[in-house]
N, CA, C and O atoms as CSV, one atom per row, in Angstrom:
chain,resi,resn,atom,element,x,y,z
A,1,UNK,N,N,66.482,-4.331,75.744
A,1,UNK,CA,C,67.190,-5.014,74.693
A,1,UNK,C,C,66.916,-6.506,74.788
A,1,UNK,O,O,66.648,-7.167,75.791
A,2,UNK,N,N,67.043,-6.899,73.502
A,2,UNK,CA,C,67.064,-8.661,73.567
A,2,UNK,C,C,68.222,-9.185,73.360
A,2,UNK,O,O,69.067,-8.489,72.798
A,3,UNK,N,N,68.429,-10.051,73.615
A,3,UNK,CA,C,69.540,-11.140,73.463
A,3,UNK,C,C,69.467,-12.440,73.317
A,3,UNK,O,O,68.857,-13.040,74.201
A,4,UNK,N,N,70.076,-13.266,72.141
A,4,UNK,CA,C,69.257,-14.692,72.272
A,4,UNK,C,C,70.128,-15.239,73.171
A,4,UNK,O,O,71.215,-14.887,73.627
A,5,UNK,N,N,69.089,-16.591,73.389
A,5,UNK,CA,C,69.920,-17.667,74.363
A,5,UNK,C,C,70.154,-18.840,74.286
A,5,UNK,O,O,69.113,-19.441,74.023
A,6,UNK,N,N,71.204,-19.652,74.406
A,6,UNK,CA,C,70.918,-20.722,74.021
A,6,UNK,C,C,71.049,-21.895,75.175
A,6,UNK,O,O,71.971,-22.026,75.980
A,7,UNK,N,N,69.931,-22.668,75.035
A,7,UNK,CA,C,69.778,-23.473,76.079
A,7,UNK,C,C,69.850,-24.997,75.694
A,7,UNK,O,O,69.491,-25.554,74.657
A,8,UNK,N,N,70.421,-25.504,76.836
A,8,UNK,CA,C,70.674,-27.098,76.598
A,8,UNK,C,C,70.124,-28.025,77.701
A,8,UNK,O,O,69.635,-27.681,78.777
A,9,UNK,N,N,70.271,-29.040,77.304
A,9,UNK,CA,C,69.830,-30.390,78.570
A,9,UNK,C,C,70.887,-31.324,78.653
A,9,UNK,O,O,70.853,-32.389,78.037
A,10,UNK,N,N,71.615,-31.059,79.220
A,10,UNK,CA,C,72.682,-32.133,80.031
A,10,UNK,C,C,72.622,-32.957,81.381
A,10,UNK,O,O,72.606,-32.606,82.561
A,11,UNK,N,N,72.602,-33.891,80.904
A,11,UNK,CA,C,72.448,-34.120,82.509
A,11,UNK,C,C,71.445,-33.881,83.606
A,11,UNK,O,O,71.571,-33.948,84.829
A,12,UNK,N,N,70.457,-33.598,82.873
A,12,UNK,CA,C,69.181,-33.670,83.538
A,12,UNK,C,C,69.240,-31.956,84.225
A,12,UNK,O,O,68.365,-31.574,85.002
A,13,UNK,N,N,70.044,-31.333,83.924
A,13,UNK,CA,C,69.764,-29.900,84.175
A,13,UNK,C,C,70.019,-29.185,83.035
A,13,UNK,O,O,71.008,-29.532,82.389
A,14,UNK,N,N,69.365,-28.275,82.639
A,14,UNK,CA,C,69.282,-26.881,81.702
A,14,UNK,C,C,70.422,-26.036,81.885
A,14,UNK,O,O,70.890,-25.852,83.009
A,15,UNK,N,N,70.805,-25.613,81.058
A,15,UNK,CA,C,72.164,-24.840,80.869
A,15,UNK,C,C,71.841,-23.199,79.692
A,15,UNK,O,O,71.854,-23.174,78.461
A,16,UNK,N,N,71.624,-22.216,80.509
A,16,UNK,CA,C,71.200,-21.096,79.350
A,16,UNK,C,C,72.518,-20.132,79.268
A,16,UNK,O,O,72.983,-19.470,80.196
A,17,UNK,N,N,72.973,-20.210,78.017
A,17,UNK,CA,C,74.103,-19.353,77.446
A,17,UNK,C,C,73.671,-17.924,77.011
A,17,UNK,O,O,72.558,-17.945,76.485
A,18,UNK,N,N,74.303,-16.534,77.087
A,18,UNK,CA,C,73.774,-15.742,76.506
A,18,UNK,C,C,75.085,-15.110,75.821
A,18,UNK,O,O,75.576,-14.075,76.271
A,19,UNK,N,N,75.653,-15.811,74.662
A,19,UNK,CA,C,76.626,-15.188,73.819
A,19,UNK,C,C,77.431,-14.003,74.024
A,19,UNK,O,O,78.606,-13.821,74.341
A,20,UNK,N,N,76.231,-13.083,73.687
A,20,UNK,CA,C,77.034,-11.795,72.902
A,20,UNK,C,C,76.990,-11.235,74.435
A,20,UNK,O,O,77.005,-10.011,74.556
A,21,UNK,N,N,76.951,-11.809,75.281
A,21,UNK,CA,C,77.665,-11.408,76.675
A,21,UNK,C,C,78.633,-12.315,77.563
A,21,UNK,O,O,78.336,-13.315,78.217
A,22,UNK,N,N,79.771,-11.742,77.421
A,22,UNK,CA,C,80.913,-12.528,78.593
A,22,UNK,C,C,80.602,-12.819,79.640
A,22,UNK,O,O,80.350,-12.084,80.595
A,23,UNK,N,N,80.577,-14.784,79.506
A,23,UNK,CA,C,80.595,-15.183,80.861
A,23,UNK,C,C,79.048,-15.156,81.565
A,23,UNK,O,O,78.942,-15.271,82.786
A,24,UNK,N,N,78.010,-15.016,80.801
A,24,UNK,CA,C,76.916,-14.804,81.137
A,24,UNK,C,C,75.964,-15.910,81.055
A,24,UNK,O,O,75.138,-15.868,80.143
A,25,UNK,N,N,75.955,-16.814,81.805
A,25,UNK,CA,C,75.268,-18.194,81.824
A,25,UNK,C,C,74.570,-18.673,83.474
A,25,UNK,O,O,75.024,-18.262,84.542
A,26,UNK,N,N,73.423,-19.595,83.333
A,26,UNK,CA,C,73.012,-19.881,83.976
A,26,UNK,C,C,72.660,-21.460,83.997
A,26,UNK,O,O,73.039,-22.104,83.018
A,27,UNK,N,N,71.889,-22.218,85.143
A,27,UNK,CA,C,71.509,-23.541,85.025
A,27,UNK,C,C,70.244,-23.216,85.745
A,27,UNK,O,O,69.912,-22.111,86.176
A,28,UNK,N,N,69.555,-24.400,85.817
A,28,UNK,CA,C,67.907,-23.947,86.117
A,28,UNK,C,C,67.770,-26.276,85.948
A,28,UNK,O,O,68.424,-27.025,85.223
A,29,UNK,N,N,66.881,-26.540,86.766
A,29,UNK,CA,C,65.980,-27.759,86.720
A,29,UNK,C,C,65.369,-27.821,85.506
A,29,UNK,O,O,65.594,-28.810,84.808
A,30,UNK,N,N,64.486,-26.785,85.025
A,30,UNK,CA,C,64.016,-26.444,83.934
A,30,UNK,C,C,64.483,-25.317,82.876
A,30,UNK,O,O,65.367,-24.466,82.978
A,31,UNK,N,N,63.505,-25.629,81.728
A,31,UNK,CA,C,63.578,-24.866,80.650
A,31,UNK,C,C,63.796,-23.511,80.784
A,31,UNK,O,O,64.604,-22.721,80.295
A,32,UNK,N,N,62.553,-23.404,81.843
A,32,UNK,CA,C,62.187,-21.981,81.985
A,32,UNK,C,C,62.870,-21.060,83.658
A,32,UNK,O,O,62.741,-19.992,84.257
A,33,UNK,N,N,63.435,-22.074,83.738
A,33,UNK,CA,C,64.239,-21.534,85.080
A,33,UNK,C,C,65.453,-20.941,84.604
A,33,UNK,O,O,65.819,-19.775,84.753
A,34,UNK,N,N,66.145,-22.058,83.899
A,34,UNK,CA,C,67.709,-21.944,83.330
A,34,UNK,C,C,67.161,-20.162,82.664
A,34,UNK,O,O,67.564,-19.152,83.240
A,35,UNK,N,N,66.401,-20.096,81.654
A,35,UNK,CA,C,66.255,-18.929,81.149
A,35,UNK,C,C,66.157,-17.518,82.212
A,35,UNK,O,O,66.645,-16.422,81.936
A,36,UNK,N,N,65.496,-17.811,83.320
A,36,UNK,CA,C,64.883,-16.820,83.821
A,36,UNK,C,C,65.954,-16.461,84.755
A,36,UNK,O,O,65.817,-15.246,84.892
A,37,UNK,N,N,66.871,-16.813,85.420
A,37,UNK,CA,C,68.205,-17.267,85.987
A,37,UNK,C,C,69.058,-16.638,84.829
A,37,UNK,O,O,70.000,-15.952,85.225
A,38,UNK,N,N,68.924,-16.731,83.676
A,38,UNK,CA,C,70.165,-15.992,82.724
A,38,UNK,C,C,69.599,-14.507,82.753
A,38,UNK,O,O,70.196,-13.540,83.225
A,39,UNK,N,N,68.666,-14.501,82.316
A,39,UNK,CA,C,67.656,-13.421,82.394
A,39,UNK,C,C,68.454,-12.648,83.374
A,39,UNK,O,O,69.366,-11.911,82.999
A,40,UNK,N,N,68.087,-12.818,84.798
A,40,UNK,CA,C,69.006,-12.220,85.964
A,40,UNK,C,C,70.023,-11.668,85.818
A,40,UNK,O,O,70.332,-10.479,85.884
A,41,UNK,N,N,71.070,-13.374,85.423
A,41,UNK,CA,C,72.600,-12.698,85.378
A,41,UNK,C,C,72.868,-11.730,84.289
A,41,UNK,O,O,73.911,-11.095,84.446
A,42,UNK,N,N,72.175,-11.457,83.210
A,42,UNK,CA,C,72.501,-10.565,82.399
A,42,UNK,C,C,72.099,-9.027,82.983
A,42,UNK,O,O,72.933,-8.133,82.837
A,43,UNK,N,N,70.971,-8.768,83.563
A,43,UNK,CA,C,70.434,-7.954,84.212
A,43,UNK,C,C,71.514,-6.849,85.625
A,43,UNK,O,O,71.756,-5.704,86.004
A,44,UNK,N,N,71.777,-8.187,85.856
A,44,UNK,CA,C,73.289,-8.369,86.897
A,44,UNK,C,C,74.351,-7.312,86.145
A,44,UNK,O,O,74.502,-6.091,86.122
A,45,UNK,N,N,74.975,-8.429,85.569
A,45,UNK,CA,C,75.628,-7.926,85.052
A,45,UNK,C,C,75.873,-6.587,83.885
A,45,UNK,O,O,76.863,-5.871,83.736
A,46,UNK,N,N,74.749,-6.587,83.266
A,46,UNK,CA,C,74.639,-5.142,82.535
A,46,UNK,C,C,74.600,-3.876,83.363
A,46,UNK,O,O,75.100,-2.857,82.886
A,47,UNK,N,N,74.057,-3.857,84.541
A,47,UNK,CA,C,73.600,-3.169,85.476
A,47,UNK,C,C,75.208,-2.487,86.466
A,47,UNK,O,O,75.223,-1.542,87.254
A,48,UNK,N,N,76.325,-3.332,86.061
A,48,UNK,CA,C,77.665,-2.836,86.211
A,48,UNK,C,C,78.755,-2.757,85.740
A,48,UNK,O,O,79.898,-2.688,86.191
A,49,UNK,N,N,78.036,-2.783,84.200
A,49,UNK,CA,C,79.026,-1.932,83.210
A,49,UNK,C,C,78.655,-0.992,82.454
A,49,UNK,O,O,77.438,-1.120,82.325
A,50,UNK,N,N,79.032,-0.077,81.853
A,50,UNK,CA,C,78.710,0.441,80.653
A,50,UNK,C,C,78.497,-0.071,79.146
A,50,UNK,O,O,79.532,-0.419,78.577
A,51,UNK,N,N,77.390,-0.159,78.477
A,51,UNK,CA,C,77.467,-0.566,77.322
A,51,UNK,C,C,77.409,0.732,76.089
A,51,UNK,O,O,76.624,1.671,75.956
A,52,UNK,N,N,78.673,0.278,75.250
A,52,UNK,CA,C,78.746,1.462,74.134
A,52,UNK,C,C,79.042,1.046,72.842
A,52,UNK,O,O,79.205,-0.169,72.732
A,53,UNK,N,N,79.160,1.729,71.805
A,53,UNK,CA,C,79.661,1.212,70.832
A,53,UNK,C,C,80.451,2.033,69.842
A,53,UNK,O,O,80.440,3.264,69.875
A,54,UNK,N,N,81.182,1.281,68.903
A,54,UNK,CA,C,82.596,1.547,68.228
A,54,UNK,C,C,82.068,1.833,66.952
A,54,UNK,O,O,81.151,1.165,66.474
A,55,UNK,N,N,82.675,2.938,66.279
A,55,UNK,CA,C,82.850,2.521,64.523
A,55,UNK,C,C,84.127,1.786,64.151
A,55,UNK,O,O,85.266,2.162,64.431
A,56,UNK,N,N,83.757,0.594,63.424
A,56,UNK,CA,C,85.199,-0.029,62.508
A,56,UNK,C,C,85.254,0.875,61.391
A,56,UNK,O,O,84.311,1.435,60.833
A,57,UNK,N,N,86.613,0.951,61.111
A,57,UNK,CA,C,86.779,1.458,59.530
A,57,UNK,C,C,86.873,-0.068,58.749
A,57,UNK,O,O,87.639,-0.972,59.083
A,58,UNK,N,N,86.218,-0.096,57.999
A,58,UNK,CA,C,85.776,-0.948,57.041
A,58,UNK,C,C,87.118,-0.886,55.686
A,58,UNK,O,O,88.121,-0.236,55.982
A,59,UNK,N,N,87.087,-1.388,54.635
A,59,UNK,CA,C,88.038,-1.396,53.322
A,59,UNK,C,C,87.321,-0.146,52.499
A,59,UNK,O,O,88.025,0.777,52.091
A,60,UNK,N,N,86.138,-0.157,52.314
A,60,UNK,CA,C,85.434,0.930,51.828
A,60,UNK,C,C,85.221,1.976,52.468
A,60,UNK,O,O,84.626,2.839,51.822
A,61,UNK,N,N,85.620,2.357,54.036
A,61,UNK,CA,C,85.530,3.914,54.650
A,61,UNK,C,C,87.558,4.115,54.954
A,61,UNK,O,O,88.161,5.081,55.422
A,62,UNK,N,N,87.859,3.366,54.675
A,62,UNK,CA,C,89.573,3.665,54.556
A,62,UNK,C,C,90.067,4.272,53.652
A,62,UNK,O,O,89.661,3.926,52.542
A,63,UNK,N,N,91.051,5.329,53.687
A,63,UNK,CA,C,91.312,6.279,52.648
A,63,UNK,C,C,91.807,5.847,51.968
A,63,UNK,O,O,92.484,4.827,52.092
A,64,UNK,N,N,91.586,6.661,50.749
A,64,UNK,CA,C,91.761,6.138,49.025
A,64,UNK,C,C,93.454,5.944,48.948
A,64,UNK,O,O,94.278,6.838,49.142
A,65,UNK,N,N,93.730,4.560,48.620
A,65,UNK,CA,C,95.005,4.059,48.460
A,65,UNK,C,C,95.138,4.046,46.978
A,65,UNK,O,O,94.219,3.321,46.597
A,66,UNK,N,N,95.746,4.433,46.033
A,66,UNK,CA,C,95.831,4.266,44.809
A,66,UNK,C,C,96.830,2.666,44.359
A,66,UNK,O,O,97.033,2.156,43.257
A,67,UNK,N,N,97.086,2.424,45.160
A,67,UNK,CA,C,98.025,0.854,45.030
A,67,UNK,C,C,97.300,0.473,45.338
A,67,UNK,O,O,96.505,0.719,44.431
A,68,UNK,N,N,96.737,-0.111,46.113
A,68,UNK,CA,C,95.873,-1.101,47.132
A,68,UNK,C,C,94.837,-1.999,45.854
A,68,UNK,O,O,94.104,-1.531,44.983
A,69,UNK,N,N,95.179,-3.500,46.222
A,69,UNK,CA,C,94.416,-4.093,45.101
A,69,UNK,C,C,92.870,-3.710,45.298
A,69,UNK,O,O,92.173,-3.291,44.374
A,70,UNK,N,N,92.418,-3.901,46.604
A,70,UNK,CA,C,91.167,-3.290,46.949
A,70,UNK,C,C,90.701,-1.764,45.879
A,70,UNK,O,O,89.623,-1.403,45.407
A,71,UNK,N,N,91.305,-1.510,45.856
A,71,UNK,CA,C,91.254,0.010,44.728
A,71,UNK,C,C,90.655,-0.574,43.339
A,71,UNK,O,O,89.498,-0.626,42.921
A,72,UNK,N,N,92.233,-1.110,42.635
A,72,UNK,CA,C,91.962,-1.801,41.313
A,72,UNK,C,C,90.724,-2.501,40.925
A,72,UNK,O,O,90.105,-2.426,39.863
A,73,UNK,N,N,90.445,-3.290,42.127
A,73,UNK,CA,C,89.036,-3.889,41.838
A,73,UNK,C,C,87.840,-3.471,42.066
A,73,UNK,O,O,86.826,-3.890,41.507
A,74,UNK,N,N,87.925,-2.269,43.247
A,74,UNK,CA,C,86.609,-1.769,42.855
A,74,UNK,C,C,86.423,-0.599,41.458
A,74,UNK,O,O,85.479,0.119,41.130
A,75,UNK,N,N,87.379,-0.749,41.043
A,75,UNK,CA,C,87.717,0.464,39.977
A,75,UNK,C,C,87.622,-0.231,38.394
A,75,UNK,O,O,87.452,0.431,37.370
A,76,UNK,N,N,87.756,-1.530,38.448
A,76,UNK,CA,C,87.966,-2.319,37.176
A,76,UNK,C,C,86.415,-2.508,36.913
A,76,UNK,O,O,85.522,-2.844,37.690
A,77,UNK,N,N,86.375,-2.101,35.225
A,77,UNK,CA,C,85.400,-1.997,34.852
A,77,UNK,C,C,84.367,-1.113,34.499
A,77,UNK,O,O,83.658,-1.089,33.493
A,78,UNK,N,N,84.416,0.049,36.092
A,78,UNK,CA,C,83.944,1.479,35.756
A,78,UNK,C,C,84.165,2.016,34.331
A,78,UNK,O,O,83.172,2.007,33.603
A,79,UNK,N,N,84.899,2.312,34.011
A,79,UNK,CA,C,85.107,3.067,32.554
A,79,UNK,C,C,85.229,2.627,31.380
A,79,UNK,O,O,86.129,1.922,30.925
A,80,UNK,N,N,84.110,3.137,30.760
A,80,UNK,CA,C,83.254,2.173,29.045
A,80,UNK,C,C,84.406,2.633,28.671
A,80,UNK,O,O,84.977,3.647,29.073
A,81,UNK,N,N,84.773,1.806,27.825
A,81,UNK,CA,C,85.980,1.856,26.822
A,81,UNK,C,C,87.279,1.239,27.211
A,81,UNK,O,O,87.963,0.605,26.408
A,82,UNK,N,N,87.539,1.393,28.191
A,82,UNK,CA,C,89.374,1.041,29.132
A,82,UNK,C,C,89.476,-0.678,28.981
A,82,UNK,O,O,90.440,-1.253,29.486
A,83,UNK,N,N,88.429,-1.441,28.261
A,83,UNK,CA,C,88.605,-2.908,28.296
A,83,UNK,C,C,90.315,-2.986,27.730
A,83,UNK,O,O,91.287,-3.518,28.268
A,84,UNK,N,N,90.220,-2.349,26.645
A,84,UNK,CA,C,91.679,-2.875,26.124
A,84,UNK,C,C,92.966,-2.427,27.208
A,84,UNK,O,O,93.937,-3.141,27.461
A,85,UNK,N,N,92.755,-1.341,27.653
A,85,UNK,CA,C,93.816,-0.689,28.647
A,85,UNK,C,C,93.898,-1.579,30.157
A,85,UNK,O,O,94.893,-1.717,30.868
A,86,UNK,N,N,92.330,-2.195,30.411
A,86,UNK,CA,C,92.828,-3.118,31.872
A,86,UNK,C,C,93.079,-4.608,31.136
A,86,UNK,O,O,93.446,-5.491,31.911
A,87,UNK,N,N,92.972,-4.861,30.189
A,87,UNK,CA,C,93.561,-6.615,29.748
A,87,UNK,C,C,94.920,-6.006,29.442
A,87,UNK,O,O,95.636,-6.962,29.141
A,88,UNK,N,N,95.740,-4.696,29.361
A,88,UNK,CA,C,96.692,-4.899,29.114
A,88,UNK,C,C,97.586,-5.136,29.989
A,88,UNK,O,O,98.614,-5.793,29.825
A,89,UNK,N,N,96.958,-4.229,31.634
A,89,UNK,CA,C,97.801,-4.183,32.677
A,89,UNK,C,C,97.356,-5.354,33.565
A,89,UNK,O,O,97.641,-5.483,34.755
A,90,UNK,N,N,96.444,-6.384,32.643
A,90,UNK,CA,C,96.526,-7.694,33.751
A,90,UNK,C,C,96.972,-8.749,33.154
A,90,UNK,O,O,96.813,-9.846,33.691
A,91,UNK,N,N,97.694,-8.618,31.787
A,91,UNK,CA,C,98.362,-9.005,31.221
A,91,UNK,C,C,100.070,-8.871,31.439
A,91,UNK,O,O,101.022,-9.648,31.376
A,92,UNK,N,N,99.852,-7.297,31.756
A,92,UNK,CA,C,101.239,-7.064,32.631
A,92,UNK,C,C,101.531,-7.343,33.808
A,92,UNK,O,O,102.730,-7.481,34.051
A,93,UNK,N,N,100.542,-7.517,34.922
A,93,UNK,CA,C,100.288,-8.063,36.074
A,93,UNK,C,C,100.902,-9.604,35.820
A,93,UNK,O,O,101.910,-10.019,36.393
A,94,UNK,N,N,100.210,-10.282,34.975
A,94,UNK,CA,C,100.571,-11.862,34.838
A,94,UNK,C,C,101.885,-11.846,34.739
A,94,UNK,O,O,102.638,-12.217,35.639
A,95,UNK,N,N,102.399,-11.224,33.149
A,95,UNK,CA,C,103.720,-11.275,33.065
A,95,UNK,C,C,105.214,-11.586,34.387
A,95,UNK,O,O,106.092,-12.352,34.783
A,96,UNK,N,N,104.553,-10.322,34.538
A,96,UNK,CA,C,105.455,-10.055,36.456
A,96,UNK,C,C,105.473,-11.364,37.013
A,96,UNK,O,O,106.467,-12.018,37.329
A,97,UNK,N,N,103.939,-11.769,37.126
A,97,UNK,CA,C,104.130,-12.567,38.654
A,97,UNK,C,C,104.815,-14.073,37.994
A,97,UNK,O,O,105.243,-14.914,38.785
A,98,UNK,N,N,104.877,-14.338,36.381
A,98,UNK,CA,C,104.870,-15.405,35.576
A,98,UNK,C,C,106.837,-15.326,35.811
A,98,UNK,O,O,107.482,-16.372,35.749
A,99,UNK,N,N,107.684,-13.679,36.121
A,99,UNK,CA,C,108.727,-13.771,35.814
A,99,UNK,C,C,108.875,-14.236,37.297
A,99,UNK,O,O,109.257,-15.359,37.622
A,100,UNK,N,N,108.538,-13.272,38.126
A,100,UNK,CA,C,108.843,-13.464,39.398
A,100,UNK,C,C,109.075,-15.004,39.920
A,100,UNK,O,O,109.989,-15.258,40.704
A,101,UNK,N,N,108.244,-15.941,39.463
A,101,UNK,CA,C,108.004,-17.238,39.824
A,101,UNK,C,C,108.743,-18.020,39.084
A,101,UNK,O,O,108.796,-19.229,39.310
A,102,UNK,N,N,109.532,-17.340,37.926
A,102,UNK,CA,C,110.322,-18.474,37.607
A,102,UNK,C,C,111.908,-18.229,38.097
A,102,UNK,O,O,112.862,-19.005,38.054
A,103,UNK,N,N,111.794,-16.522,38.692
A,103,UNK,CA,C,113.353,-16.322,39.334
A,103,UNK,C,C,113.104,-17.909,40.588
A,103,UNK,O,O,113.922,-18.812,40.760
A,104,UNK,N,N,112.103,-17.801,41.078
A,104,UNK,CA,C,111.882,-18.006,42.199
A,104,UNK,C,C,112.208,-19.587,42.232
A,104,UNK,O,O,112.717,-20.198,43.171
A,105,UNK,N,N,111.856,-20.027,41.172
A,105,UNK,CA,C,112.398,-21.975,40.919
A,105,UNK,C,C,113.770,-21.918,40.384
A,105,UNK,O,O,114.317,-23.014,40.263
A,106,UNK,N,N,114.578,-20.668,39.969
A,106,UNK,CA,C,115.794,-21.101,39.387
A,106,UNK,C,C,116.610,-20.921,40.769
A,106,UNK,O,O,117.677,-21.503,40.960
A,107,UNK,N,N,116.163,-20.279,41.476
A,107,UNK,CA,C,116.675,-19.475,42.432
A,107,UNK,C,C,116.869,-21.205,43.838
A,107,UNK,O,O,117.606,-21.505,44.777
A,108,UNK,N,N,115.702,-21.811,43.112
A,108,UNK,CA,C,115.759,-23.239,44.204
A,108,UNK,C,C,116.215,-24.282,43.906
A,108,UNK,O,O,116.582,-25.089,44.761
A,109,UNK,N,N,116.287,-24.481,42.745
A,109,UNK,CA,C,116.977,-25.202,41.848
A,109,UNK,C,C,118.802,-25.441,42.586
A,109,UNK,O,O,119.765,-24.727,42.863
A,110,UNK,N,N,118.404,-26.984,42.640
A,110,UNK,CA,C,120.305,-27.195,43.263
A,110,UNK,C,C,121.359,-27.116,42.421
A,110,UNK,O,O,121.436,-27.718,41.350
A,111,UNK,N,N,122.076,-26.478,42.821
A,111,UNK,CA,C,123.261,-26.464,42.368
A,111,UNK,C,C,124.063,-27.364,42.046
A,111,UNK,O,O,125.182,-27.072,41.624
């Protein structure tokens, strides 16, 4: 496997980082030391753990929520004809959030 690395010059010594591994760094005089020295510790260290990997469930492999705005929007638009039927319910959508927000200033409004 590869892994990039990233290397620096501080201080008159080389510094090689290797990210997508914890804690996995080296220093070296040189360019090619610092590298070859990370090289190692990754070697090192891979060599006493297990490496595996996970599936995430994603928004699109998560089961079909029929509320979920994620839904509405991948769904808006699909069906030739429904223009008038989704400007109505985002018209009703507005409405709501237009009432909601004005309970919400009378509601703060001092007494």
């Amino acid at each position: 496997m590869e892994y990039p690395v990233i290397v620096e010059q501080r201080n008159g010594v080389y510094h090689a980082l290797i990210p997508t591994l914890p804690n996995v760094s080296a220093e070296g005089a040189s360019y090619e030391e610092a590298v070859r020295r990370a090289q190692q510790a990754a070697e090192a260290y891979l060599s006493q753990v297990v490496v595996t990997s996970v599936e995430v469930e994603t928004i699109q492999q998560r089961p079909f929520n029929p509320r979920s705005p994620q839904t509405w929007i991948n769904s808006a638009g699909r069906f030739t004809g429904d223009e008038a039927a989704m400007q109505t319910h985002i018209e009703e959508i507005y409405a709501e959030r237009k009432r909601q927000q004005e309970q919400v200033d009378r509601e703060a409004e001092p007494s």
